[in-house]
C-alpha positions in Angstrom: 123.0 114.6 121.1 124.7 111.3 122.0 124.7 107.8 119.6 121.5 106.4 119.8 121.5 103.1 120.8 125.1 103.8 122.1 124.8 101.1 124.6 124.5 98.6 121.9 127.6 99.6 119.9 129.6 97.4 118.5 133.3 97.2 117.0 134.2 94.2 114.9 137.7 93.0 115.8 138.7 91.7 111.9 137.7 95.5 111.3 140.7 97.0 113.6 143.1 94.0 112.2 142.3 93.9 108.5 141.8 97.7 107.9 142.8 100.2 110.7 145.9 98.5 112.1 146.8 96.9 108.7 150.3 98.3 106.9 149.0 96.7 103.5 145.5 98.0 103.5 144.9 100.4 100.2 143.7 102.7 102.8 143.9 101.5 106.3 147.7 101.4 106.2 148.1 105.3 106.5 145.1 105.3 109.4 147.7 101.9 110.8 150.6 104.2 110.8 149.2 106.5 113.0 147.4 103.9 115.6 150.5 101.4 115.3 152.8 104.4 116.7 150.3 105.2 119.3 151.3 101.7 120.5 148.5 99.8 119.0 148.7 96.3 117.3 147.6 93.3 116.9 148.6 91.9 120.3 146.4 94.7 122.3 143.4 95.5 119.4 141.1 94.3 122.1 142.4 97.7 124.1 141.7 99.6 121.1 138.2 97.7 120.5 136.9 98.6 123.9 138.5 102.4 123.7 136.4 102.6 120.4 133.5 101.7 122.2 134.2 103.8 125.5 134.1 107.0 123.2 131.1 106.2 121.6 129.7 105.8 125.3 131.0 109.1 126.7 131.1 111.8 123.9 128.3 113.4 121.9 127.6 113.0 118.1 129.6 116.4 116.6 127.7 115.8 113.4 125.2 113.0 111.2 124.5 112.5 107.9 123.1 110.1 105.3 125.1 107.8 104.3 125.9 108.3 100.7 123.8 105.6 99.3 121.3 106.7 101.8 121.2 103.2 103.5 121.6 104.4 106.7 123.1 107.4 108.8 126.9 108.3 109.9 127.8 109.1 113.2 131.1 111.5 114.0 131.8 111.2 117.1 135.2 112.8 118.6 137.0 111.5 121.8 140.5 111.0 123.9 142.0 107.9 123.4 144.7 106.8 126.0 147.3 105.1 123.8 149.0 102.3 125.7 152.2 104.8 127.2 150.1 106.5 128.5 149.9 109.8 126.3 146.1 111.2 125.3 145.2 111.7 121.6 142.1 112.8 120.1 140.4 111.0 117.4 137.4 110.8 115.1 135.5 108.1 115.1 132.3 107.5 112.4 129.2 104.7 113.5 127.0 103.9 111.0 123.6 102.8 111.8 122.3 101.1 108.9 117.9 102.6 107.8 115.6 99.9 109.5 118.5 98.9 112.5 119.1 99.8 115.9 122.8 99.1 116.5 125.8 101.6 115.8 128.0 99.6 114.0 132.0 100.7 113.7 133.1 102.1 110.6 136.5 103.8 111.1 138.5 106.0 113.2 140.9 109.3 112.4 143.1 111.6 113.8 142.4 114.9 114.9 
């Protein structure tokens, strides 16, 4: 099964800076450690933005559930991801699609 609506994804750049590339985030900061030694920062976020986006594109859903206030349904989604030297890493990434919505919306990313 692949994200529905995958064409219409979207990652919010403030989301990549102020929580998964951020070292002072409660708990983004141990999600930034990971990314930041990948090579990713603030400088090339709109690299990571679009490689969020490309594996929502490419890969199908591995598994969906209702969110746990049951607003709306997660997406995990699993993918390569070419950090900027040039070495492949796989990640996790979750899209949320809120009940009553079309559009998969970003929520976070993890290794794998």
């Amino acid at each position: 099964m692949r994200l529905p609506n995958r064409k219409n994804a979207f990652v919010k750049k403030d989301k990549l800076t102020n929580y998964l590339l951020s070292l002072s985030h409660p708990v983004g900061r141990y999600k930034a450690v990971f990314f930041r030694n990948m090579g990713f920062n603030d400088i090339n976020v709109d690299t990571l933005k679009q490689k969020f986006y490309e594996i929502a594109q490419k890969n199908n859903v591995e598994s969906s559930r209702s969110s746990d206030d049951m607003s709306g349904i997660n997406y995990k989604i699993i993918g390569s991801l070419s950090a900027p030297g040039g070495k492949t890493y796989f990640v996790e990434t979750i899209w949320y699609i809120k009940r009553g919505a079309n559009n998969p919306s970003f929520v976070t990313a993890n290794p794998v």
